[in-house]
LUMMI-64467 format. One record per residue (C-alpha): residue in three letters; x, y, z. Coordinates in steps of 0.2 Angstrom, whole numbers. Example, Ala and Ser with C-alpha at 12.3 -4.5 7.8 and 13.67 -1.06 7.14 Angstrom:
// residues 2
   code       X       Y       Z
    ALA      62     -22      39
    SER      68      -5      36
// end
This chain:
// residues 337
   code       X       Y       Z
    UNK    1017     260    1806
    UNK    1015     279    1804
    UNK    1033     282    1807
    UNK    1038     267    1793
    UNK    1026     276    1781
    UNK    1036     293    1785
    UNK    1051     285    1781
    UNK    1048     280    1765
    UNK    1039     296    1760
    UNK    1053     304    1763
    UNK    1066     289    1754
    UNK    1054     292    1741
    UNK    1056     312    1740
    UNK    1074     309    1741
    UNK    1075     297    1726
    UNK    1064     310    1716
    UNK    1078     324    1720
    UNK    1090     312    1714
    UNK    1081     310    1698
    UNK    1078     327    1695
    UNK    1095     334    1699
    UNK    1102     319    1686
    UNK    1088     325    1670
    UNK    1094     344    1677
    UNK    1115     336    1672
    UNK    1118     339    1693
    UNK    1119     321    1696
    UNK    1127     307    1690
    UNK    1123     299    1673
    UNK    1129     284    1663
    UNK    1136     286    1647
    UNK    1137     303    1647
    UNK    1153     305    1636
    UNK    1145     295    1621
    UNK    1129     303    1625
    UNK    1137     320    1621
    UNK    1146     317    1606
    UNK    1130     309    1599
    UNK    1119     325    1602
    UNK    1133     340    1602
    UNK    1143     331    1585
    UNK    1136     345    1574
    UNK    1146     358    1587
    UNK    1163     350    1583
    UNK    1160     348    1566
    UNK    1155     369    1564
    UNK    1173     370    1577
    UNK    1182     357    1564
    UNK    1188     368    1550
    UNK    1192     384    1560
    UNK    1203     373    1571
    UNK    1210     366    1554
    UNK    1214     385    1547
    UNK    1221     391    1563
    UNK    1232     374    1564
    UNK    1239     377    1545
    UNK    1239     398    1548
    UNK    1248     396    1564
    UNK    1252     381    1572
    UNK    1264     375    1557
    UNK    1272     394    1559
    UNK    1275     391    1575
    UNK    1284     372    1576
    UNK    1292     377    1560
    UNK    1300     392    1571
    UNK    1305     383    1584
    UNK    1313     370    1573
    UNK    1323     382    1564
    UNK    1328     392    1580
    UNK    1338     375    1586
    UNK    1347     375    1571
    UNK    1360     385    1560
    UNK    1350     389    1544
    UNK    1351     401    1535
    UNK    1350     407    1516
    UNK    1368     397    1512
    UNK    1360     381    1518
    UNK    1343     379    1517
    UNK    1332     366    1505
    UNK    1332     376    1489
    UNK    1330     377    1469
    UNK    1340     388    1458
    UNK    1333     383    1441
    UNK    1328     366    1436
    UNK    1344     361    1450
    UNK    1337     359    1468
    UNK    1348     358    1483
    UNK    1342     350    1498
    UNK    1346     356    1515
    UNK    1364     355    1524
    UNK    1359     364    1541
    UNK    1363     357    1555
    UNK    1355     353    1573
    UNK    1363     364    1584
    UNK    1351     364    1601
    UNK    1350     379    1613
    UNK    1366     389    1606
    UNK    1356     401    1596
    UNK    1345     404    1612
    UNK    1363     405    1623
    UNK    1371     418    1609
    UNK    1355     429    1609
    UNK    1353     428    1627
    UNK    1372     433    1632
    UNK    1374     444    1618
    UNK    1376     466    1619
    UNK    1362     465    1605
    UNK    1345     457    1610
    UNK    1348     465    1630
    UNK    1351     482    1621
    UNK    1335     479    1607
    UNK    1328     472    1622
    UNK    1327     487    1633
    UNK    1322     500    1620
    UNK    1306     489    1617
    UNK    1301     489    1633
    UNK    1304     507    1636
    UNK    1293     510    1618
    UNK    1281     499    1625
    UNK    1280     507    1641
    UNK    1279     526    1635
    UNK    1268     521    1622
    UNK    1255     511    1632
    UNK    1256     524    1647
    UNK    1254     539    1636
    UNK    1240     530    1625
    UNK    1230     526    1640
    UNK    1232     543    1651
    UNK    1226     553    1635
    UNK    1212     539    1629
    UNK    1205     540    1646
    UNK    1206     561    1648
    UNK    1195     562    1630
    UNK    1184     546    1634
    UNK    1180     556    1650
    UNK    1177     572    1640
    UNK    1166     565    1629
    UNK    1155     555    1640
    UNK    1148     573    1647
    UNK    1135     581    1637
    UNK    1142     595    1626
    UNK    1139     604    1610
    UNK    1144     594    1594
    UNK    1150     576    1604
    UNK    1145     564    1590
    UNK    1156     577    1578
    UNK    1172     577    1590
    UNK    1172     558    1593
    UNK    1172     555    1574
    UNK    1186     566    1571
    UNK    1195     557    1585
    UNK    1192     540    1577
    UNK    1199     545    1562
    UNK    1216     540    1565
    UNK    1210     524    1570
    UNK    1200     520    1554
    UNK    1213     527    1542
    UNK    1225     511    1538
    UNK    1241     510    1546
    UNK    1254     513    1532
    UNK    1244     529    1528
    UNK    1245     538    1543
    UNK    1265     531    1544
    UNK    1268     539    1528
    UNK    1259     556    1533
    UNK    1269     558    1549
    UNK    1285     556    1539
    UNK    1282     568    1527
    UNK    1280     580    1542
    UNK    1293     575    1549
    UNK    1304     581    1534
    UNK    1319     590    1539
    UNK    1319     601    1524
    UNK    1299     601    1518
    UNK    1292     594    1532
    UNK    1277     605    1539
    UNK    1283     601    1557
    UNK    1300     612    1552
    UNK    1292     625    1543
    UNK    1282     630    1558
    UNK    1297     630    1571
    UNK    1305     641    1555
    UNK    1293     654    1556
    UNK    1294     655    1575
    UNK    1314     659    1573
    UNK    1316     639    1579
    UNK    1331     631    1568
    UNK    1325     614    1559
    UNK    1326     597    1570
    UNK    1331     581    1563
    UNK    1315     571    1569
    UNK    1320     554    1559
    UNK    1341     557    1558
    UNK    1345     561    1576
    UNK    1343     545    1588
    UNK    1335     553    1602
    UNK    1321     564    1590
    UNK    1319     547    1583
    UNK    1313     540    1594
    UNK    1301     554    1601
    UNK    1296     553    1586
    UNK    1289     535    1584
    UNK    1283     536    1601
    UNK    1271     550    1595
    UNK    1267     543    1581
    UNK    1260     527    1588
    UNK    1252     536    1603
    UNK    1243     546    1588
    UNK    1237     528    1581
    UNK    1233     519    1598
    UNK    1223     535    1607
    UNK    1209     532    1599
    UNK    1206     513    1602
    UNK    1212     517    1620
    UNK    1197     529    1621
    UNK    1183     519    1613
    UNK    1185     507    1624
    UNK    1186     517    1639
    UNK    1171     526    1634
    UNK    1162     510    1634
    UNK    1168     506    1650
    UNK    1162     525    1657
    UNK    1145     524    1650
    UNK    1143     505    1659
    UNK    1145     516    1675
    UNK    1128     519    1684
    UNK    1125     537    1684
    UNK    1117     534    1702
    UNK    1134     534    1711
    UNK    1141     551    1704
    UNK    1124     558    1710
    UNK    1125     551    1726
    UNK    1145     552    1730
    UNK    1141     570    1723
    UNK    1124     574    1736
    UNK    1138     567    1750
    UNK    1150     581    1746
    UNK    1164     572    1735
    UNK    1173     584    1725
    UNK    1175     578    1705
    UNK    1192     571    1709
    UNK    1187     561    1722
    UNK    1170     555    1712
    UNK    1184     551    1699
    UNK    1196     542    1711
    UNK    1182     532    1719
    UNK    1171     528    1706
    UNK    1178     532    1689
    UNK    1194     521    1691
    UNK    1187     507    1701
    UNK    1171     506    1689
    UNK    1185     505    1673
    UNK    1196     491    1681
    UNK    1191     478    1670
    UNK    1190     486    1654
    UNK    1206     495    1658
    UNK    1215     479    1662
    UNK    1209     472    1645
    UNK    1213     485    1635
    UNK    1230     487    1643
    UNK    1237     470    1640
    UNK    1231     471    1621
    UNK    1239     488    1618
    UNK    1257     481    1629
    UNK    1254     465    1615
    UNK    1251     477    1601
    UNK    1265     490    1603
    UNK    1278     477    1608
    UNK    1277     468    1591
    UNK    1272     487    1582
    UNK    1283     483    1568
    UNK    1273     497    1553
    UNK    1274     513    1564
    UNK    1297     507    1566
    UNK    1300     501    1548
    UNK    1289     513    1539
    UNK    1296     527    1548
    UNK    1315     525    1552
    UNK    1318     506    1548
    UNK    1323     503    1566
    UNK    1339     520    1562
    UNK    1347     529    1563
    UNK    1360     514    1565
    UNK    1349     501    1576
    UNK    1342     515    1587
    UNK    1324     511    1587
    UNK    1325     495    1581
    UNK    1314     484    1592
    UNK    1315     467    1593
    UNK    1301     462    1579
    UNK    1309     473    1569
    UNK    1329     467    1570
    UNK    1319     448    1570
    UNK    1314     452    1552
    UNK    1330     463    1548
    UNK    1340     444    1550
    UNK    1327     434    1540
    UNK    1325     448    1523
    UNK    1340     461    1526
    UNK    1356     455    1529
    UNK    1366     443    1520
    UNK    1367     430    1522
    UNK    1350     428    1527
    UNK    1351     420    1545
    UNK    1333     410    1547
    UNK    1341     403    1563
    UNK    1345     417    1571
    UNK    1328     427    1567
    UNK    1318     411    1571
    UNK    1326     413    1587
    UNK    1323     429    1592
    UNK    1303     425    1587
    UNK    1303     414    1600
    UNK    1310     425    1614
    UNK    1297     438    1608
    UNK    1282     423    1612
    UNK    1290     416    1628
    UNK    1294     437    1634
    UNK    1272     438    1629
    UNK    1268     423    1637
    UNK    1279     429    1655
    UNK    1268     445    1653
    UNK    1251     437    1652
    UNK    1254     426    1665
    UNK    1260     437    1678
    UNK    1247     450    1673
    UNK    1235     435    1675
    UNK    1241     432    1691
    UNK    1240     450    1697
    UNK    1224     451    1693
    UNK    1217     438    1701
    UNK    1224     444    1719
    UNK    1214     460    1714
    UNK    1199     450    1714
    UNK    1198     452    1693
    UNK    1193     439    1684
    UNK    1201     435    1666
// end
């Protein structure tokens, strides 16, 4: 008798469990879909209209794109209305040879390898001097709230402005940059009409832009380190680079692979820092691919929509292959994004 009460005592215990994990959502409930929708409704409503925006903003971009990259438009053959006359479209649908042309073509491999060697240089370069001053300025020193708002500036100062600034110094006849080199005995150097100073030249022009982006965030990341660890690593008899090597880097892992995928994004569509400074010259030697993708839609004649439209999509399919094998990389390092 005892042990059939203890058995149902504990039946009984078991069943509250049951109905306790099911109020806490950990067990199984009927209805639940409907029962969701009814309570949680006002959340989709609130998500409703930016979905909408993003849809109109970006999604019909997009398939637009995409439709147009698998045909042969272009300015001769698109819907269009000259006067009270309109003339509908006569393009045709030509599948994947737009994506075959590009693909086989001296042009988008030669575009193509410039851009990753701008992004490369610039990312590195960006991130080796964010993190030197983010480093700098997390130690206590005389006037550090005045030395990290001078280094914001370019930052805050809109894109276009900064562009224009660095290309009148880069004047071969009234630039500032010459006129120092002159009074040094130095002879003049075309920064913006020789293909190589060129592109030195956009490289440290966007570097100037990104650096401080770059060290914001890593100064963020710096400060989220306990100071505990230095103290300790230091009592041990760790030199700084070791404290750096051991501590700095792996507590900045995160925030550096964050930052690091948005700046390789960033600088590999930077299309203000190339067309407000060279145009993608001398000839096509720092034209990048965002740049030559807009070059076929509003420069040449006729304007090829097809062909731009195309190269747009390599650009998001060449992103996408980034993120997911940086994703994956990532992952095996034990980072979660």
């Amino acid at each position: 008798m005892a042990v059939e009460t203890s058995s149902q005592s504990v039946a009984k215990a078991a069943g509250d469990d049951v109905a306790r994990g099911r109020s806490r959502g950990t067990g199984k409930r009927r209805g639940s879909g409907k029962g969701s929708l009814a309570t949680h409704w006002y959340a989709g409503a609130m998500v409703a209209p930016v979905v909408l925006v993003i849809g109109v903003i970006i999604g019909y971009p997009l398939v637009r794109g995409i439709w147009l990259s698998l045909t042969d438009a272009n300015e001769r053959n698109v819907e269009r209305s000259i006067g009270v006359n309109h003339i509908p479209a006569t393009y045709e649908f030509v599948g994947l040879d737009n994506y075959t042309a590009a693909i086989t073509g001296d042009q988008f491999l030669g575009t193509l390898g410039w851009t990753l060697l701008w992004t490369v240089a610039c990312v590195s370069v960006t991130f080796s001097l964010g993190l030197g001053l983010a480093v700098l300025l997390n130690r206590r020193i005389a006037g550090r709230s005045v030395y990290r708002t001078l280094l914001i500036l370019p930052w805050a100062v809109p894109g276009f402005v900064s562009v224009f600034s660095w290309r009148f110094l880069y004047n071969k006849d009234n630039g500032l940059l010459n006129k120092i080199l002159a009074g040094g005995g130095i002879d003049a150097i075309p920064w913006l009409n020789d293909p190589t100073w060129a592109k030195v030249s956009v490289i440290a022009v966007n570097v100037w832009i990104g650096v401080p982006f770059m060290m914001v965030a890593l100064l963020g990341g710096l400060q989220s380190i306990p100071g505990e660890l230095y103290e300790a690593a230091e009592m041990d008899g760790a030199n700084a680079f070791q404290r750096f090597r051991h501590i700095t880097l792996p507590g900045l892992r995160s925030v550096s692979s964050t930052v690091t995928l948005l700046s390789v994004i960033w600088t590999f569509n930077q299309f203000p820092v190339i067309f407000l400074l060279t145009r993608g010259g001398p000839g096509e030697a720092t034209q990048i691919l965002v740049t030559q993708a807009f070059k076929f839609s509003f420069e040449i004649s006729p304007r090829d929509f097809a062909q731009s439209s195309t190269w747009g999509v390599l650009i998001l399919i060449l992103l996408m292959a980034f993120a997911a094998v940086y994703r994956r990389v990532l992952r095996k390092q034990g980072e979660v994004w």
